[in-house]
N, C-alpha and C positions, 0 to 999 in steps of 0.2 A: 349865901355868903361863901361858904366853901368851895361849891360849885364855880363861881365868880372869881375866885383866886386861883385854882388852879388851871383854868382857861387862862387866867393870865402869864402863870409861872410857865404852861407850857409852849404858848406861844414865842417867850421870849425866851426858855431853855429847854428847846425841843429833847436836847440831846440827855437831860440830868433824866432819875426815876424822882419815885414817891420818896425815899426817905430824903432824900437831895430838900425835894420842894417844903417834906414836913420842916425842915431844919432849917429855910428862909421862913416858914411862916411863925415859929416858934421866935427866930431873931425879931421878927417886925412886933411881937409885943400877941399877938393872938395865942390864945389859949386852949386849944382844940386838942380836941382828944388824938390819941395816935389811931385811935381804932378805926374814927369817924373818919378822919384823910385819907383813912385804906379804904373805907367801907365805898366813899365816895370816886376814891382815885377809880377803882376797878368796875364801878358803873360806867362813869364816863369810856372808858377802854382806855385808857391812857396806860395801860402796865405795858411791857413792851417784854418780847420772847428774851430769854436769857441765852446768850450762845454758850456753848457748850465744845469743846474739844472732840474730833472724833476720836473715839474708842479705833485703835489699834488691834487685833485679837492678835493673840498670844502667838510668837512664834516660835517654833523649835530650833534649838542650835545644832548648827551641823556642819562638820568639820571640814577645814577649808584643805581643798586634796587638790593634786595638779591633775589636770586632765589626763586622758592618755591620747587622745587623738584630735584636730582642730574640729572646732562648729561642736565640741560637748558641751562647751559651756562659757557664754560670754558673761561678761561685768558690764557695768554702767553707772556710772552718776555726775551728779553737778556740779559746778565750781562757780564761782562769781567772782567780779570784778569790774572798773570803773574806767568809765574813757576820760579821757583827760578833759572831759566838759564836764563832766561828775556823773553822765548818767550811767546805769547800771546797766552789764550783762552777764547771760548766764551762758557757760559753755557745756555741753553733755559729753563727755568722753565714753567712748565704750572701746573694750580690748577683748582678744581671745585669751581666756585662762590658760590654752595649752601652752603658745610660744609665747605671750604676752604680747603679739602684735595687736600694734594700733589701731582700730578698725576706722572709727569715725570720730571728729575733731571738732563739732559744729558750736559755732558762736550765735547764740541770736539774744533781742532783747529779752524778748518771751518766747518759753518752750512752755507747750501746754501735751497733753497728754497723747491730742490727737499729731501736735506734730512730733511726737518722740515714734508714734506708729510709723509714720512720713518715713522716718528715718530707718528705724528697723527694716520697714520693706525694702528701703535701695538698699541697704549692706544683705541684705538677703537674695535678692536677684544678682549681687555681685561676688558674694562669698558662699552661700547656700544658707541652708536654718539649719539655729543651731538647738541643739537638744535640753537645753536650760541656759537660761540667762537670772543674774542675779546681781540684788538692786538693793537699798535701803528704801524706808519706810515714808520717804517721801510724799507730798500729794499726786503729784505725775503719776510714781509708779505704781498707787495704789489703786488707780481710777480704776474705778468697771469697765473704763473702754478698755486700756489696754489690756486688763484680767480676759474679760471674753475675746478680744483677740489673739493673745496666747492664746488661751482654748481651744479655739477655734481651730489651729493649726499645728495643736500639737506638742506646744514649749510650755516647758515648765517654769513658771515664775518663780524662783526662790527667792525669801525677803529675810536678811539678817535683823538681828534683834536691835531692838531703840536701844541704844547711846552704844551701841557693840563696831564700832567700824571698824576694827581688826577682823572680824565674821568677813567681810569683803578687801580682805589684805592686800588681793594683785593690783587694785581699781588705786587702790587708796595710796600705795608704792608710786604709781606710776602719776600719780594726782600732785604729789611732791615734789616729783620732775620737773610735771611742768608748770609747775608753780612757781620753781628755782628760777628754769631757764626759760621762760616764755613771759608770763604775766608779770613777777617782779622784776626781770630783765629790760623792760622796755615799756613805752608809754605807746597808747594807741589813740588815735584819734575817730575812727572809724573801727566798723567789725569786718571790713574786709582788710586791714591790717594785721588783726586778729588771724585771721583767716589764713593771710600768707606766712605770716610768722610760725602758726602753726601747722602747718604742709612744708617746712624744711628740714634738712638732713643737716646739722652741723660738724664738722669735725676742722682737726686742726695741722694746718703743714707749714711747719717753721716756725709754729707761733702763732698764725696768722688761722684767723677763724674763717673755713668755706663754707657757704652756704649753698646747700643746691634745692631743689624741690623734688619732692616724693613722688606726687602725681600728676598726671598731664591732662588736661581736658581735650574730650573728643567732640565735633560739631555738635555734637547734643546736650553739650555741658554733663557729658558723665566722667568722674572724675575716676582714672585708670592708676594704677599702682605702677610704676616705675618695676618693680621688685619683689614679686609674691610667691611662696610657698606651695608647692603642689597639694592637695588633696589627696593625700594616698591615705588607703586602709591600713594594709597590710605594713607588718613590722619590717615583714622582707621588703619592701618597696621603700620603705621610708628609710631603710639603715643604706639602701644601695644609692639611694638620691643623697644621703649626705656624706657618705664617702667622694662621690662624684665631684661637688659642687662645692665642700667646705666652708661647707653653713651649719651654723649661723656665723662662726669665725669673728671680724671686724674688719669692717671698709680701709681701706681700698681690696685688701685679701680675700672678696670675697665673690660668690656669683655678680654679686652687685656692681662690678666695678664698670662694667662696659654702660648698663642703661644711665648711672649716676655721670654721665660723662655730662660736663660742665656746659653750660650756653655761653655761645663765642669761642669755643675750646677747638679749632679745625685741625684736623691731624696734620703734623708737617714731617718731611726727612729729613733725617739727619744726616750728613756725610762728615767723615772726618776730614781733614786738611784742605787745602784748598781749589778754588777753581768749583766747576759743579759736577754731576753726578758720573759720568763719563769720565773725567779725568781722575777723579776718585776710581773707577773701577778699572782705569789703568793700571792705574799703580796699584791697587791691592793684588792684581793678575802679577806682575812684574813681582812682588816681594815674597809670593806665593810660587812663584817660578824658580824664582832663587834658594828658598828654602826645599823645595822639592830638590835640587840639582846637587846642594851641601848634604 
């Protein structure tokens, strides 16, 4: 009899346990011990693994410093958000703690652990490795792969503490950005709009918001920075490159001004008055004549 009803209970509610089933068979009017529906449930095998939460081990806090030189120490983590069909994506931000440049911007449905590897190797063949990277407690970042990959090469995985997200302050700063001005600014229909939105430089002249793009694709879809920072070690190198160059400053005043040059933007001359360049350079000889002669 027992046996015979909970073959049946489970057939048609795979998904409930034993006390679920003891509490239909107590409603239908049966009188059965609670002991005997255990004794019986856990012969049959019908109990089913209970999940469990992984354990997290304990992490140390440790205070959020600015780097002193780039590739010491990058950040990274996820953000989410909805295409205007409702489906979901995740984007991975990662930056350098020293200048807080932007390193990589990538949108996809799903990021799983092995493609966040994907990723780190391209900004590592295009930036170098960096000496710690630090993350939250995520599932991605906690995987074994990536752990034995750090490892393996060298980088030190630092993981700030559960619910502490000021522990990774730069990441989380710059997360609010583009939160402001990307994701709630605009609706996407695709993640390659994601994509472009996120590879542009915006600023404002007259009012009027320019957009230009950061980086350029070469034949092999590697995506090139318009605009990057040398690698220097030394203090002397690095103090002489920014007097030089007037960086970091802000756009247009800055090194940046020549590669950020606009698409369809062709250089023209200007002459004053009239006629073309020749009769302009008459007359500027002629008024240059006259003032020499007074």
């Amino acid at each position: 009899m027992v046996i015979d009803k909970l073959r049946e209970l489970s057939e048609k509610k795979p998904m409930e346990g034993q006390d679920k089933y003891y509490s239909r068979i107590r409603n239908e009017g049966l009188m059965w011990n609670h002991k005997r529906v255990s004794r019986v449930y856990r012969l049959m095998g019908l109990n089913k693994k209970k999940r469990t939460r992984r354990r997290i081990p304990a992490r140390i806090k440790t205070p959020l410093v600015s780097p002193t030189r780039p590739n010491e120490t990058w950040s990274m983590d996820f953000m989410h958000d909805r295409l205007i069909n409702g489906r979901k994506f995740r984007v991975l931000n990662v930056i350098d703690d020293f200048n807080r440049e932007v390193l990589r911007i990538e949108p996809y449905f799903s990021i799983t652990s092995k493609r966040v590897i994907t990723i780190l190797e391209r900004l590592i063949l295009e930036k170098g490795k960096p000496a710690a990277i630090r993350a939250d407690n995520g599932p991605e970042f906690i995987a074994a792969v990536l752990c034995d990959w750090c490892r393996e090469r060298n980088i030190t995985l630092r993981f700030i503490q559960p619910g502490r997200p000021m522990q990774n302050g730069f990441i989380e700063r710059f997360n609010r950005s583009y939160r402001q001005d990307v994701l709630d600014a605009n609706l996407f229909s695709n993640l390659a709009e994601v994509k472009m939105w996120s590879d542009e430089f915006v600023f404002q002249v007259r009012g009027k918001d320019i957009r230009m793009a950061t980086h350029s694709l070469s034949l092999s879809q590697t995506r090139i920075p318009k605009v990057s920072s040398p690698r220097y070690r030394s203090w002397g190198d690095q103090l002489r490159w920014l007097l030089q160059e007037n960086f970091p400053g802000y756009f247009p005043y800055t090194s940046g001004v020549f590669p950020f040059k606009r698409d369809g933007e062709d250089p023209t001359r200007m002459f004053a008055g009239e006629g073309g360049p020749e009769r302009t350079n008459r007359s500027e000889e002629r008024r240059v004549g006259k003032e020499c002669r007074l």
